[in-house]
LORORO-751286 format. One line per field, with one value per atom (N, C-alpha, C): atom name; x negated, z negated, y. Coordinates in Angstrom, 1 decimal. Example, Ala and Ser with C-alpha at 12.3 -4.5 7.8 and 13.67 -1.06 7.14 Angstrom:
<sites>
atome: [N_CA_C_N_CA_C]
c1: [-13.2_-12.3_-13.2_-12.8_-13.7_-12.9]
c3: [-7.8_-7.8_-7.8_-7.1_-7.1_-7.9]
c2: [-5.7_-4.5_-3.3_-2.2_-1.1_0.0]
</sites>
This chain:
<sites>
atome: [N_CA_C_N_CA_C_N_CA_C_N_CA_C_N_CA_C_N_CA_C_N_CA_C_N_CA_C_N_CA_C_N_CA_C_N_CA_C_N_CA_C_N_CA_C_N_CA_C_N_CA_C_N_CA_C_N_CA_C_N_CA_C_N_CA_C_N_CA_C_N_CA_C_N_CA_C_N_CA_C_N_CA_C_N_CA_C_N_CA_C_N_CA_C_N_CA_C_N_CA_C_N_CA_C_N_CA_C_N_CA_C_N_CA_C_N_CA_C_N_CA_C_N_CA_C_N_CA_C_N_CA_C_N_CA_C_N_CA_C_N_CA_C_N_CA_C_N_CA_C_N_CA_C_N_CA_C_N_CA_C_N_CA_C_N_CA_C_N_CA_C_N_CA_C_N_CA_C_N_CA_C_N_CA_C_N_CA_C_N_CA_C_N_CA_C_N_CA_C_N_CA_C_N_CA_C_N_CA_C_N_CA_C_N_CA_C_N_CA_C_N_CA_C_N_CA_C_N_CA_C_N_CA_C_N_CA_C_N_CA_C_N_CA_C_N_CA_C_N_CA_C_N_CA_C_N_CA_C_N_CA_C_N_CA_C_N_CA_C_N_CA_C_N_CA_C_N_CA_C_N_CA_C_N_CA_C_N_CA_C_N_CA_C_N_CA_C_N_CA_C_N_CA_C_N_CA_C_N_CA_C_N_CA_C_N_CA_C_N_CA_C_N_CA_C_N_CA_C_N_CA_C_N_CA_C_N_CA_C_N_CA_C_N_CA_C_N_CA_C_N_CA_C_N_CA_C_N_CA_C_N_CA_C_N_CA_C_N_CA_C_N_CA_C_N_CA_C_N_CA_C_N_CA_C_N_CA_C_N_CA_C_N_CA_C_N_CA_C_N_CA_C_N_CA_C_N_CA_C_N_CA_C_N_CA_C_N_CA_C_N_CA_C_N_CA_C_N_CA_C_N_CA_C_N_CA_C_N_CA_C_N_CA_C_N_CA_C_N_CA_C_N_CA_C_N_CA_C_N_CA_C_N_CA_C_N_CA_C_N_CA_C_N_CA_C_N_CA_C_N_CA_C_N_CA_C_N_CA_C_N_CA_C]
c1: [93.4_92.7_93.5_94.1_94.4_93.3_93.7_93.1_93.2_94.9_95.2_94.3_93.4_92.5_91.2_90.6_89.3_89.7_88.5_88.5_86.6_86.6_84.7_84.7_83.4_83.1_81.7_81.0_80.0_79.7_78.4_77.9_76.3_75.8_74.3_73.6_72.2_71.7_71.9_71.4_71.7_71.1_69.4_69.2_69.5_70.5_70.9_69.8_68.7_67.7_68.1_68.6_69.5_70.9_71.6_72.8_73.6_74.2_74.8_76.3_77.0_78.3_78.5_79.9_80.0_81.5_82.1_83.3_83.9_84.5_85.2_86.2_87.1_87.6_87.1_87.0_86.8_87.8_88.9_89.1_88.8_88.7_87.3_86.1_85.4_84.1_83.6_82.3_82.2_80.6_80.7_79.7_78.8_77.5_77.0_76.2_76.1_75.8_73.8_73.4_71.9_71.6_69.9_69.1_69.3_69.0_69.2_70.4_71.6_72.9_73.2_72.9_73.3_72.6_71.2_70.5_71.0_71.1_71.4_73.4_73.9_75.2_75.9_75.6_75.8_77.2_78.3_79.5_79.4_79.4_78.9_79.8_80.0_80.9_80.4_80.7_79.8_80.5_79.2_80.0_79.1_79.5_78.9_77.9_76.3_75.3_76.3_77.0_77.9_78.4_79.1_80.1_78.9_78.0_76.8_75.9_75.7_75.0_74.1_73.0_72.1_72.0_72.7_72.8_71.3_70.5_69.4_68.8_67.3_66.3_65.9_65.5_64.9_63.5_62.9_61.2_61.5_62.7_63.0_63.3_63.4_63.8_62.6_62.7_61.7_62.3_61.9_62.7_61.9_62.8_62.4_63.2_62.2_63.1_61.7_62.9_62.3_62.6_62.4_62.9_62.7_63.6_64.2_64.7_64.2_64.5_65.5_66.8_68.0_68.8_68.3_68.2_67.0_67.1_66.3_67.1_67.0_67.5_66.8_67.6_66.7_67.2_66.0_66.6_65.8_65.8_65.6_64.3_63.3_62.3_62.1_62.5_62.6_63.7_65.0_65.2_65.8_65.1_65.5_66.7_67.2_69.4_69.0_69.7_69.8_71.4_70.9_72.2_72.7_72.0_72.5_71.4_71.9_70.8_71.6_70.3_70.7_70.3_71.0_69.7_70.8_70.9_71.4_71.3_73.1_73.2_74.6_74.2_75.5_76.5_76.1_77.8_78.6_77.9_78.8_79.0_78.9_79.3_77.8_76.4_75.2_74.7_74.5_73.8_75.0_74.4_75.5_74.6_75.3_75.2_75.8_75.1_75.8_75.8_76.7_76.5_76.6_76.4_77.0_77.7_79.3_80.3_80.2_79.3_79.3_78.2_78.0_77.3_78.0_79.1_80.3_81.0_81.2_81.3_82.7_83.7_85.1_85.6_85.0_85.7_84.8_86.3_86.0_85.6_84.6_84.6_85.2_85.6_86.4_88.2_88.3_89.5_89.3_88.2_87.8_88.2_89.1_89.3_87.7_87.4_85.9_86.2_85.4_85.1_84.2_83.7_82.4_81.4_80.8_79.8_78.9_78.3_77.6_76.0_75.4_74.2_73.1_73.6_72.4_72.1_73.1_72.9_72.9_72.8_73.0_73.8_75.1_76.1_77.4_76.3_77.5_78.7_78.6_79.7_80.8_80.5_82.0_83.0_82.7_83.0_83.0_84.1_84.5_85.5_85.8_86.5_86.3_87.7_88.5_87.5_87.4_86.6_84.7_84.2_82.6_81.9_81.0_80.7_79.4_79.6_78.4_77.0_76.4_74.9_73.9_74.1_73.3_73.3_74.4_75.0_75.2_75.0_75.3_77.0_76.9_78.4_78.4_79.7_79.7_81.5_82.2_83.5_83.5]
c3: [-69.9_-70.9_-72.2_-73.1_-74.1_-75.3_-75.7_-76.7_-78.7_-78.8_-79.6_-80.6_-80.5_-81.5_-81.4_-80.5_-80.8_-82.2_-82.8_-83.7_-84.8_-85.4_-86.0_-87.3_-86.7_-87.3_-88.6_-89.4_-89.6_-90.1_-90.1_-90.1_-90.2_-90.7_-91.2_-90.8_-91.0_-91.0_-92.6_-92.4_-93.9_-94.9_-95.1_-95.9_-96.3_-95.3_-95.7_-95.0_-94.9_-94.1_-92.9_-92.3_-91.3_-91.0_-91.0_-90.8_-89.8_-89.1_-87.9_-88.1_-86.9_-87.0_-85.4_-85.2_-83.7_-83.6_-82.1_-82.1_-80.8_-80.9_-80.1_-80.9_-80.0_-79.9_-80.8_-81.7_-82.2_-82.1_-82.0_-81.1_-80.3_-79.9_-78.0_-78.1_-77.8_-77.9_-76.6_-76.7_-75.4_-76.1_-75.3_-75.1_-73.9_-73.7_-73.0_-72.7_-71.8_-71.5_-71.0_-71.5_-71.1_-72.1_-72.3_-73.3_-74.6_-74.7_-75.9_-76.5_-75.8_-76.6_-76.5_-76.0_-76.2_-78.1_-78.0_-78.9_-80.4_-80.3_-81.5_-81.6_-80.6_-80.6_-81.2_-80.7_-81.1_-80.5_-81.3_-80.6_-80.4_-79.1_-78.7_-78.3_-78.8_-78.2_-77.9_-76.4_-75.5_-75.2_-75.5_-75.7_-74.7_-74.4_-73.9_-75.1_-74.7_-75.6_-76.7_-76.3_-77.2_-78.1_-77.9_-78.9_-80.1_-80.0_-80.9_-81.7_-83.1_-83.5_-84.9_-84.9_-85.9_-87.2_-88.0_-88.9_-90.3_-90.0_-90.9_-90.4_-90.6_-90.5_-89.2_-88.7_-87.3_-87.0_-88.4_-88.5_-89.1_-89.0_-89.8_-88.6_-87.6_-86.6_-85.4_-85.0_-84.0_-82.9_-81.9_-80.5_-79.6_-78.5_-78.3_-76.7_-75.7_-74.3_-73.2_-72.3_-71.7_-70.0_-69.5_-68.0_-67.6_-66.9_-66.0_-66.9_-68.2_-69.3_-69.2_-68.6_-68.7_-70.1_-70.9_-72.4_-73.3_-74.2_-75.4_-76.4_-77.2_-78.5_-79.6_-80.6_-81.9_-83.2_-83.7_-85.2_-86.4_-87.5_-88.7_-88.9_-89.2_-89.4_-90.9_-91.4_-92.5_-92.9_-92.8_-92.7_-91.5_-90.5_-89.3_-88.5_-89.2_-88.1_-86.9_-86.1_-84.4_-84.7_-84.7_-84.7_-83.3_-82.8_-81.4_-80.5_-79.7_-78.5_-77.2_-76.2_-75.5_-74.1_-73.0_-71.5_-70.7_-69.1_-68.0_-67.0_-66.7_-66.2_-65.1_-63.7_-62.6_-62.5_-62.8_-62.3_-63.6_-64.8_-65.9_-66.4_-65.3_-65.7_-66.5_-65.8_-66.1_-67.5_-68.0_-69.6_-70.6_-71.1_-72.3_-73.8_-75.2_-76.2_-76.4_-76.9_-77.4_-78.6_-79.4_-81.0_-81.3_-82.5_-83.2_-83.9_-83.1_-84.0_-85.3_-85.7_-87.1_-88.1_-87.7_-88.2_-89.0_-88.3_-88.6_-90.4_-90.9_-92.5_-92.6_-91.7_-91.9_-90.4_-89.6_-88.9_-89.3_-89.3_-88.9_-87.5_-87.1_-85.8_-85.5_-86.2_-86.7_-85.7_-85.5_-85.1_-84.2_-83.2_-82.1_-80.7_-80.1_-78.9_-78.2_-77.4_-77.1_-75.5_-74.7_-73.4_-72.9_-71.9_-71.4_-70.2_-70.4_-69.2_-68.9_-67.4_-66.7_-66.2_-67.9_-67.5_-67.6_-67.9_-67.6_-65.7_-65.0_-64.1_-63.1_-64.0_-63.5_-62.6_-62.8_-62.3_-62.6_-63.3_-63.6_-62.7_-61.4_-60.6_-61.1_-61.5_-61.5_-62.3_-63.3_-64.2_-65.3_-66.4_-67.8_-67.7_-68.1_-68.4_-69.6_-70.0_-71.2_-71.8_-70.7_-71.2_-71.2_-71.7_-71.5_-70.4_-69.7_-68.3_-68.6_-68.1_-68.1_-68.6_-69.2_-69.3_-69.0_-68.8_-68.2_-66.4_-66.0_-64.3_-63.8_-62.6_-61.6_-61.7_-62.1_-62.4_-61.2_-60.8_-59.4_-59.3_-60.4_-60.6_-61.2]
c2: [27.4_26.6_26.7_25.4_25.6_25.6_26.6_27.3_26.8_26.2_26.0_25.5_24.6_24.2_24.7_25.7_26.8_27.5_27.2_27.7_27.3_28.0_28.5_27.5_26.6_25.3_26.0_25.6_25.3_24.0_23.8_22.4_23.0_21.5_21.4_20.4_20.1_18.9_18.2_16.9_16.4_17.2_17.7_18.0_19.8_20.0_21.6_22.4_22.0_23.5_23.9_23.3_24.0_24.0_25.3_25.7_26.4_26.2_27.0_27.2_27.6_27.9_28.1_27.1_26.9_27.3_27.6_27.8_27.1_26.3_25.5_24.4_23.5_22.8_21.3_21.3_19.5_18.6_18.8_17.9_17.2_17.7_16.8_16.6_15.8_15.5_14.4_14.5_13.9_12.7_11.8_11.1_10.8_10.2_10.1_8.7_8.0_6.7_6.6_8.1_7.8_7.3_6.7_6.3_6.9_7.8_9.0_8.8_9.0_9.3_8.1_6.7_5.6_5.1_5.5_5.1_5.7_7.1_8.1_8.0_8.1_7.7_8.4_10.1_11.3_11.7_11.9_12.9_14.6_14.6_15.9_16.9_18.4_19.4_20.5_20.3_21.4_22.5_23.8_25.1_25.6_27.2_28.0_28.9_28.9_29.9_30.8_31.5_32.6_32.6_30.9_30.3_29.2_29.7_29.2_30.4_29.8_30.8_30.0_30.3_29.4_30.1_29.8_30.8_30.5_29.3_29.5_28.0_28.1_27.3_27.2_27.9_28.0_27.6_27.7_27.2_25.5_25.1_23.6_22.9_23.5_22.8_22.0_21.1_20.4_20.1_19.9_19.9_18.5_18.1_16.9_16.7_17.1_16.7_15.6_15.4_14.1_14.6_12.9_13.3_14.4_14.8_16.3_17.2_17.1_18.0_19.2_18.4_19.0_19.7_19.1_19.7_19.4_20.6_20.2_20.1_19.0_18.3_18.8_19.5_20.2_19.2_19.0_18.2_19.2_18.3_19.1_18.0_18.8_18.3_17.7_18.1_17.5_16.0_15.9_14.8_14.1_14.8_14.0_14.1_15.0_14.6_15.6_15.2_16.2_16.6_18.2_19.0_19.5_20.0_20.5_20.2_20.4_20.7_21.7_21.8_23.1_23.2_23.4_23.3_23.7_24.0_23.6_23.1_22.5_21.9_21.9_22.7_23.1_22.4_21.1_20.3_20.2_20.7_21.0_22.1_23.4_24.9_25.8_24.9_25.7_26.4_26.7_26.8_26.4_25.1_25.0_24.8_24.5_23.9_22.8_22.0_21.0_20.7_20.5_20.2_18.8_18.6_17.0_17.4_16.7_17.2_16.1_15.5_14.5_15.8_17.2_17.5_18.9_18.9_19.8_19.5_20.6_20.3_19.7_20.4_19.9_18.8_18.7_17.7_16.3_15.1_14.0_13.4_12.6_12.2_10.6_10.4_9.8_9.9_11.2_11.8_12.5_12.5_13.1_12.1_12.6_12.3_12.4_11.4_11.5_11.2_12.2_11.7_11.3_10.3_10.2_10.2_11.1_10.7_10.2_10.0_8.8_9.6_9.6_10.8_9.1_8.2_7.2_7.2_7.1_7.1_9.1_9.7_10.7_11.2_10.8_10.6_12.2_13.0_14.0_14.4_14.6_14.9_14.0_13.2_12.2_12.6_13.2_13.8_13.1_13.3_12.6_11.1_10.5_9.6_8.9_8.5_8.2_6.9_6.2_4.3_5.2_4.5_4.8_3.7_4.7_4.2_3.2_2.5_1.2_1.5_0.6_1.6_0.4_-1.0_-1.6_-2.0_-1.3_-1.9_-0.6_-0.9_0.3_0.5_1.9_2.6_3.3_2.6_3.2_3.1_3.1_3.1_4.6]
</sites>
């Protein structure tokens, strides 16, 4: 695994009451074609628990899962932003985080290579790909 751009992010929600600090790659980022990540249109960078750490507002945070509540989504109760969220999931290496890398103080997402997945159709096996996978038709490419 290249390593070259791991390295220790912090980021917030807008109004500051919550703060964390993540360590991975921003470079990369991933998207998702279900309801949720279609609607909020969140760039996401999935870490392992370890490589996460909440450094304040834990009582500012509100949480929000659905479906097969394969993650929970935490925002800031106060102005609303969804910073991370958190669940597992086997065909993508079982307990992860996920951040918003738009929540990160020094990366642009802007400049995030982004990949995506086909969690509208629950399609995780398929893996990532470069184009984003359909979200009204059966993705079956």
């Amino acid at each position: 695994m290249d390593t070259t751009n791991v390295k220790k992010h912090e980021g917030s929600c807008h109004c500051g009451a919550v703060r964390f600090e993540v360590t991975l790659d921003a470079t990369k980022g991933t998207r998702c074609n279900c309801s949720i990540c279609t609607k909020t249109g969140i760039v996401g960078g999935l870490v392992k628990p370890d490589a996460f750490k909440l450094l304040q507002g834990e009582d500012s945070l509100g949480s929000y899962e659905w479906g097969h509540k394969v993650a929970k989504r935490r925002f800031c109760k106060h102005c609303g932003v969804q910073c991370f969220g958190s669940g597992y999931l086997e065909v993508i290496g079982g307990d992860f985080v996920s951040v918003n890398l738009s929540c990160l103080d020094d990366v642009d997402v802007g400049e995030v290579k982004i990949g995506h997945w086909d969690g509208r159709h629950d399609a995780w096996q398929k893996g990532m790909r470069e184009t984003p996978w359909p979200v009204f038709t059966n993705a079956t490419a």
